[in-house]
VOMARVEX-619350 format. One record per residue (C-alpha): residue number from 1; x, y, z. Coordinates in nm, 4 decimals. Layout:
BEGIN
     i          X          Y          Z
   NUM          X          Y          Z
...
END
This chain:
BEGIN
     i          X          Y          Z
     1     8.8889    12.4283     9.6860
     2     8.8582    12.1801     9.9298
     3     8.6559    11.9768    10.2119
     4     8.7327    12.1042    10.5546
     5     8.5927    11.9480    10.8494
     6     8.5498    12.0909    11.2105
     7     8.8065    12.3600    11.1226
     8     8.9407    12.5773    11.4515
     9     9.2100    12.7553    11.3393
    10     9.2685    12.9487    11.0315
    11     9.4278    12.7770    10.7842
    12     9.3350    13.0783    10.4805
    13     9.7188    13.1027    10.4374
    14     9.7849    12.7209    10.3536
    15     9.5133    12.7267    10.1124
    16     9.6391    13.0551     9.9640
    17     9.9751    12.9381     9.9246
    18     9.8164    12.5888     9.7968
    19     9.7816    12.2678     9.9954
    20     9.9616    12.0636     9.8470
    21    10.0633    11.6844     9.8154
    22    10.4244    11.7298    10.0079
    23    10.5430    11.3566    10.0481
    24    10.7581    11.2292     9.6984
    25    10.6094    10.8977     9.6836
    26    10.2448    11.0417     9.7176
    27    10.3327    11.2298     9.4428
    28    10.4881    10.9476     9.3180
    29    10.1830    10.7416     9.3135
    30     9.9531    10.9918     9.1652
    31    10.1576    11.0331     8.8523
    32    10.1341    10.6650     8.8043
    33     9.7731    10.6858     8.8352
    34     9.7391    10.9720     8.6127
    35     9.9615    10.7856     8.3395
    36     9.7244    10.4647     8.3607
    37     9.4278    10.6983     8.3107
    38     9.3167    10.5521     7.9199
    39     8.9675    10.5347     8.0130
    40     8.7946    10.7617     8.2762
    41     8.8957    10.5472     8.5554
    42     9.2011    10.3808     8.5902
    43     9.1489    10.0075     8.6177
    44     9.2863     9.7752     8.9282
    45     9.4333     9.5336     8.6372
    46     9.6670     9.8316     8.5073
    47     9.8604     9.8410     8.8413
    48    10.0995     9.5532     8.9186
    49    10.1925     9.5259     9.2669
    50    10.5401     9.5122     9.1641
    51    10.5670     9.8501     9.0343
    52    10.4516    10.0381     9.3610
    53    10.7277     9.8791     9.5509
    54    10.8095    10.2596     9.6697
    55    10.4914    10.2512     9.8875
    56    10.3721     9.9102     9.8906
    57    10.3763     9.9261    10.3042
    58    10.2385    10.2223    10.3384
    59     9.9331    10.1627    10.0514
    60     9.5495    10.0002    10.0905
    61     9.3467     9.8461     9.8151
    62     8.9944     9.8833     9.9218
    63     8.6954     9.7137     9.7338
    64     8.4306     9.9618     9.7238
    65     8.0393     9.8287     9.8550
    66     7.7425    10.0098     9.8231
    67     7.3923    10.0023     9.9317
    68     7.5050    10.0877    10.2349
    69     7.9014    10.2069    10.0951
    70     8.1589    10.0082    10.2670
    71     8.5146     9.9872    10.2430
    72     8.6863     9.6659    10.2738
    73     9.1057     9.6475    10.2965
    74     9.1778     9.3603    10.0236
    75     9.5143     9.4813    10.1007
    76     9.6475     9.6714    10.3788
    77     9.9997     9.7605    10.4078
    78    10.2237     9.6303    10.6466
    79    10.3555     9.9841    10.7909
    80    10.0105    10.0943    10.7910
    81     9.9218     9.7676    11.0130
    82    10.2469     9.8847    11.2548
    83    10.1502    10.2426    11.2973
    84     9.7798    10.2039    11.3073
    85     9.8119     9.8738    11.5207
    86     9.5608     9.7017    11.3727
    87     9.5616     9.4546    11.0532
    88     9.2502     9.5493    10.8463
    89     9.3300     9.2942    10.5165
    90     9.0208     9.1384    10.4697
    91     8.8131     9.3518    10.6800
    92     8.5763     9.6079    10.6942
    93     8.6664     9.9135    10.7867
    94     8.3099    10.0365    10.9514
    95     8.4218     9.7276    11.1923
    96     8.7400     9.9342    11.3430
    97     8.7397    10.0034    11.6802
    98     8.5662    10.3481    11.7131
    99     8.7811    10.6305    11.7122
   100     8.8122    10.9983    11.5426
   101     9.1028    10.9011    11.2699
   102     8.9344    10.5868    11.1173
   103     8.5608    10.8629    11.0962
   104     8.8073    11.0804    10.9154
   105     8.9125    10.8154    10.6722
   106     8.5672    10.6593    10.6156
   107     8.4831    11.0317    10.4815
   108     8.7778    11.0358    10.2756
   109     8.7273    10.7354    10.1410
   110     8.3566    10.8028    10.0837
   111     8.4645    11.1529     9.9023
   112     8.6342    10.9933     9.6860
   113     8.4119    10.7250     9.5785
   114     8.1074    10.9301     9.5397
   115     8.2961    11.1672     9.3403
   116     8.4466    10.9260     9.1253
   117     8.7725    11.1975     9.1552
   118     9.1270    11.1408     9.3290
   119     9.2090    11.3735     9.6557
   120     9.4421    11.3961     9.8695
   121     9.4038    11.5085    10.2699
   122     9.6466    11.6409    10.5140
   123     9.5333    11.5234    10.8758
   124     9.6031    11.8355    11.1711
   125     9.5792    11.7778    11.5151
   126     9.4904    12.1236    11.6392
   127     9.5042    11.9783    12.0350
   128     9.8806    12.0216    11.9666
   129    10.0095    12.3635    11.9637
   130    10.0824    12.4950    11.7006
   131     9.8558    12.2518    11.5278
   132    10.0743    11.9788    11.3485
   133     9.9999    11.7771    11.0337
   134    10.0458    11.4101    11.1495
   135     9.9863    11.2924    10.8396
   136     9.8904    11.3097    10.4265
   137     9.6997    11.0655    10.2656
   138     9.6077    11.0177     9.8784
   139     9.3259    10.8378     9.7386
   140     9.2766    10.7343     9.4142
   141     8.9673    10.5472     9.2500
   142     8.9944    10.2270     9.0485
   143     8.7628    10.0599     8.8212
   144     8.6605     9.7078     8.6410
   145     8.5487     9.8913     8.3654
   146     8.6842    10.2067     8.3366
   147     8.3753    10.3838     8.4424
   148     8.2195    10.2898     8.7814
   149     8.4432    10.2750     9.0979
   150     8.4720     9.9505     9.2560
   151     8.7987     9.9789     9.4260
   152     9.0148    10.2475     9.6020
   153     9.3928    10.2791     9.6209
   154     9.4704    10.4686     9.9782
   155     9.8286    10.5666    10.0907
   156     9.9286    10.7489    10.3636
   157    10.2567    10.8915    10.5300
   158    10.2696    10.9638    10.8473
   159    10.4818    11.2806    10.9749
   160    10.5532    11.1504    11.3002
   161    10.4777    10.8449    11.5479
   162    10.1694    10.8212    11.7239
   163     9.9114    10.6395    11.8660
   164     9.5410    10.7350    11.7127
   165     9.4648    10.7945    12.1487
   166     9.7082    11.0895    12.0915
   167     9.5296    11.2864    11.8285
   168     9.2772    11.4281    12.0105
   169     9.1071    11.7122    11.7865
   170     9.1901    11.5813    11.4570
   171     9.0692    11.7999    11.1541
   172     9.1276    11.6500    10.8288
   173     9.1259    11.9029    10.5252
   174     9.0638    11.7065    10.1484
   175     9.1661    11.8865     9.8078
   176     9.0401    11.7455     9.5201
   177     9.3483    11.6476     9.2509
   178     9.2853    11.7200     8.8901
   179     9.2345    11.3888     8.6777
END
């Protein structure tokens, strides 16, 4: 179903009851995606920034390199900035100061560009007990064309306030979305 990474606790009963994408304007965002969807990709031009004012803090654009992949923030949302306490517009994101959280969402990123495929992730920190999602993300591909992906529309919402020091044993757990 999905991609789990470093998993140490069960979590067979959230799959079986179906991870799913919990936050409205995630959802939100998705079904605008989906509804853009003419061609196999959606492309960057069909999204006007003034019609994701519901999550325009909280939502990355990412142009999409490769040869070696690399993600850089052409637009990185303000609360994103504030909880993550660093400004990545116009940045790479390989360039971060090295932590867990940013690995995790170089691989979701990655995942989702390779795949050519939305997904969405839910982020546990199993140091906490019980284990606590901090946070949900969606990514979504974009295009020029329609066909290869050359950008990547990331939004997160974060459950609580934290610093990225504070998540010690993150796990992050990405499900594929239907297109």
């Amino acid at each position: 179903m999905g991609l789990a990474l470093r998993v140490k606790r069960d979590i067979s009963q959230d799959i079986a009851q179906g991870m799913t994408l919990n936050a409205p304007q995630l959802r939100r965002l998705y079904e605008d995606w989906r509804v853009r969807r003419c061609v196999p990709i959606p492309r960057r031009a069909d999204f006007d920034p003034a019609s994701l004012s519901y999550i325009l803090g909280s939502l990355s654009l990412f142009e999409v390199l490769r040869d070696p992949m690399r993600f850089r923030a052409r637009v990185h949302g303000t609360r994103m900035s504030e909880h993550l306490g660093h400004e990545f517009t116009g940045k790479f994101l390989d360039e971060a100061p090295p932590n867990k959280y940013y690995n995790l969402v170089l691989t979701h990123l990655t995942d989702v560009a390779t795949h050519a495929r939305p997904s969405f992730a839910w982020l546990v920190d199993q140091a906490r007990e019980p284990p606590t999602m901090e946070s949900e993300s969606l990514v979504l591909p974009l295009s020029r064309d329609g066909d290869a992906v050359d950008y990547l529309i990331s939004a997160a919402v974060h459950h609580r306030r934290f610093s990225l020091n504070e998540v010690t044993d993150p796990v992050q757990h990405i499900v594929p979305l239907p297109v």
